[in-house]
C-alpha positions as CSV (number, residue, x, y, z in Angstrom):
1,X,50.4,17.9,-127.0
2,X,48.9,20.1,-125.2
3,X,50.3,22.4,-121.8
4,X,48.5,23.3,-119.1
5,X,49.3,26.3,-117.3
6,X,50.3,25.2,-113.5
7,X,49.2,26.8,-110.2
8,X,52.5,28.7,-110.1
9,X,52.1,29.9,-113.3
10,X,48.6,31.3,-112.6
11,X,49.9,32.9,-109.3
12,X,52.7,34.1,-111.4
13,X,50.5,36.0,-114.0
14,X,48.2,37.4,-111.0
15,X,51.0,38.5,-109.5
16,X,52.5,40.5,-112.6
17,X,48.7,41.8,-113.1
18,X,48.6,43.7,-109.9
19,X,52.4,45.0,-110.4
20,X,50.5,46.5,-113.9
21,X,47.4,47.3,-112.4
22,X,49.6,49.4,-109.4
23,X,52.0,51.1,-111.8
24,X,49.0,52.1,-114.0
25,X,47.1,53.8,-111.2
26,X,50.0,55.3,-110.4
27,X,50.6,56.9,-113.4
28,X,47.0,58.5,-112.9
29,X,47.8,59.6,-109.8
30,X,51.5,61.8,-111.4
31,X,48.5,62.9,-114.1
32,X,46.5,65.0,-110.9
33,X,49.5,67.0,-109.8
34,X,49.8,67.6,-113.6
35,X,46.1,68.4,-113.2
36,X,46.6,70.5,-109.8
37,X,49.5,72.4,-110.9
38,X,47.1,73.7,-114.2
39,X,44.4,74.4,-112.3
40,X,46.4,77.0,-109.9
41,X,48.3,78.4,-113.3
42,X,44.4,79.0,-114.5
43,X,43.6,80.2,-111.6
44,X,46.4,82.9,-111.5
45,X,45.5,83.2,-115.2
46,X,41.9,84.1,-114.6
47,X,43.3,86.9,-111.9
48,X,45.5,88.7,-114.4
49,X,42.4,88.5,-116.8
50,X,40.1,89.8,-114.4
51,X,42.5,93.1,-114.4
52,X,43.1,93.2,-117.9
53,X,41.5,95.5,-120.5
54,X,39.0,93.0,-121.4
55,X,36.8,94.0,-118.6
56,X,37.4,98.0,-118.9
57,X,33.9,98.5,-120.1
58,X,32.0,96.3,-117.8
59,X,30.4,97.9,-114.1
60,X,32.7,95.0,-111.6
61,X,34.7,95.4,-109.2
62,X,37.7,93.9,-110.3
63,X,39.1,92.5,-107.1
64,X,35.6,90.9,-105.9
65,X,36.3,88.9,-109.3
66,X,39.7,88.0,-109.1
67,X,39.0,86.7,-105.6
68,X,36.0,84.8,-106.3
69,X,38.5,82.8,-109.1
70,X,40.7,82.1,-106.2
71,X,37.8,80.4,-104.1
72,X,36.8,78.1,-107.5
73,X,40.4,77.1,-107.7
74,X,40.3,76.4,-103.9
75,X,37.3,74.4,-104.9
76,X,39.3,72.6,-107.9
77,X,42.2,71.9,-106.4
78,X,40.3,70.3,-103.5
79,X,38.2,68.4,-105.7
80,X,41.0,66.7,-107.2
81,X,42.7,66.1,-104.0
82,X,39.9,64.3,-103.1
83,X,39.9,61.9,-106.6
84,X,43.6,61.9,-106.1
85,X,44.0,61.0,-102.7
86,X,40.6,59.6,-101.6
87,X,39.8,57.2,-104.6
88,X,43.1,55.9,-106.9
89,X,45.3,56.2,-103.6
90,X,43.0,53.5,-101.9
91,X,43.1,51.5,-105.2
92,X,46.7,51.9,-105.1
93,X,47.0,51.3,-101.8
94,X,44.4,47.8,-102.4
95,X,46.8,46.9,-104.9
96,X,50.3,46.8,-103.1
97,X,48.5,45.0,-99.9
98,X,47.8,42.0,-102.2
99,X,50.6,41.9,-103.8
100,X,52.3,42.4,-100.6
101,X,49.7,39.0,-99.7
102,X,50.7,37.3,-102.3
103,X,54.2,37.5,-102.1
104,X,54.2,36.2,-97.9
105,X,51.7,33.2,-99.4
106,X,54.1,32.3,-102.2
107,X,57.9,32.9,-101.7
108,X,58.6,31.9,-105.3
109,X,57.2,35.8,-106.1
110,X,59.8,38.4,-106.7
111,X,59.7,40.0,-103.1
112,X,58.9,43.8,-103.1
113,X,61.4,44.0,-100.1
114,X,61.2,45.0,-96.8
115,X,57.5,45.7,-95.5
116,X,58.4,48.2,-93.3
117,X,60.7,49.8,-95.8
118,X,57.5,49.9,-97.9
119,X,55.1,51.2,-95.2
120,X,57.9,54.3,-94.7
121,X,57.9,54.8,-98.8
122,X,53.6,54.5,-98.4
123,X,53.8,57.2,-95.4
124,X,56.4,59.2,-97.7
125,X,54.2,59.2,-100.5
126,X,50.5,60.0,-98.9
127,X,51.9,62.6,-96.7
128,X,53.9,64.3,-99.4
129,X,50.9,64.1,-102.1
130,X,48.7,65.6,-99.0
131,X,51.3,68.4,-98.3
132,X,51.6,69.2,-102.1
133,X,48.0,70.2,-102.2
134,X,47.6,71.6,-98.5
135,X,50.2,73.8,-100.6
136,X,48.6,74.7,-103.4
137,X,45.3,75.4,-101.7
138,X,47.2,77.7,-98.6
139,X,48.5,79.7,-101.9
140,X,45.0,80.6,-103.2
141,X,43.9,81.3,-100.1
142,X,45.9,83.9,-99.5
143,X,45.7,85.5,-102.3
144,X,42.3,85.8,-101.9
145,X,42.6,86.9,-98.3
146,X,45.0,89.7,-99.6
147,X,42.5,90.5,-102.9
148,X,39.6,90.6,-100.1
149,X,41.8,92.6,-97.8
150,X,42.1,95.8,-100.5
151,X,38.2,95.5,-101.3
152,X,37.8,97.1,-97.8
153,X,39.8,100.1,-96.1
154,X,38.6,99.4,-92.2
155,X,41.5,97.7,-90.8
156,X,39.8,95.5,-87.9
157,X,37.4,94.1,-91.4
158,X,41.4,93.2,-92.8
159,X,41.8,91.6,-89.8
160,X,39.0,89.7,-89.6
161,X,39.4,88.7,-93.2
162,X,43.0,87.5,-92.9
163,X,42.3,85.3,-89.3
164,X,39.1,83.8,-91.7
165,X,41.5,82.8,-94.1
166,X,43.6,81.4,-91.7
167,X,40.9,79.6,-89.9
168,X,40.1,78.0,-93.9
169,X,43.8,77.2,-94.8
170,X,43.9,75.5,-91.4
171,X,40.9,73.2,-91.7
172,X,41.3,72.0,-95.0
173,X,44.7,71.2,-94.0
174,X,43.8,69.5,-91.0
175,X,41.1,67.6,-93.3
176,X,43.5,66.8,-95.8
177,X,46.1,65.4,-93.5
178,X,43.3,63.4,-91.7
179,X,42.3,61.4,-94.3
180,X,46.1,61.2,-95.3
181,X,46.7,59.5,-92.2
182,X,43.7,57.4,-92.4
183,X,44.3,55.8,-95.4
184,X,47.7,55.0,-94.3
185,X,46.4,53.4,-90.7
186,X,43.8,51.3,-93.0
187,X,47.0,50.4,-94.8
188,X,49.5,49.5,-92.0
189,X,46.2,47.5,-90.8
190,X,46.0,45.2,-93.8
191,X,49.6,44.8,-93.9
192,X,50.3,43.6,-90.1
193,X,47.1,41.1,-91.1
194,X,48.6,39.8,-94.1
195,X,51.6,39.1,-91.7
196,X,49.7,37.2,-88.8
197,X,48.6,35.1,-91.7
């Protein structure tokens, strides 16, 4: 004799999919701050190698080098930022509003709890992730501002070097928390639909 699988069922294994689905993105998303925190250790790696004996025989300035490794980790650790918070944060995020759907459609679901607990642990997360690499990049930045800063002996040039750097740290933090805070509205949005429904 044969069973079919019931409706509930289905829902059931759906359900326990996007739970999966969630949790494996999420472990993704610990591997980039695995990802970030190596690429500021290379980064602060390729400094000391820049002053190290390796180089003694080559015509460089030493600091213009060890700076310009600070901007490509800048430009790393933005980069995965960006695949961190921009693309498997949204999946995420797509995730936990369906099952979030699912489980208002079909009380039989284990509930994830509170939505509004879960919107606060949603902020929690995307604006901690944010501030982890708003971090990391301010870090770099001003070592590079300091690096630049001895290249040059004219204090006004210093100046101008450090209020650049300043100016940099500030816009990609102001970026970073932007689309933070958008992701989270787009979020919030889905959510207070699923609950109209």
């Amino acid at each position: 004799m044969s069973i079919h699988l019931s409706r509930k069922t289905l829902i059931n294994a759906i359900h326990a999919l996007l739970i999966q689905f969630e949790a494996h993105i999420d472990s993704i998303i610990k591997r980039y701050k695995v990802m970030s925190t190596t690429i500021l250790a290379a980064t602060v790696a390729a400094i000391g190698f820049s002053f190290s004996g390796e180089f003694k025989d080559i015509q460089i300035n030493k600091l213009i080098m060890a700076a310009i490794a600070c901007i490509f980790g800048v430009i790393g650790l933005s980069s995965v930022w960006y695949l961190d918070i921009q693309v498997f944060h949204k999946f995420w995020g797509s995730f936990f509003v369906e099952e979030v759907k699912m489980e208002e459609e079909h009380a039989f679901l284990v509930d994830i709890g509170d939505i509004a607990v879960s919107l606060d642990n949603i902020k929690a997360r995307l604006i901690g992730d944010g501030n982890w690499y708003i971090f990391l990049n301010t870090i770099l930045i001003a070592i590079a501002a300091i690096i630049f800063s001895f290249i040059f002996e004219n204090n006004f040039v210093k100046a101008v070097i450090f209020v650049t750097a300043g100016l940099l740290a500030f816009y990609i933090s102001k970026c970073m928390l932007r689309a933070g805070k958008r992701l989270l509205g787009a979020v919030e949005k889905l959510l207070s639909q699923a609950n109209r429904k």
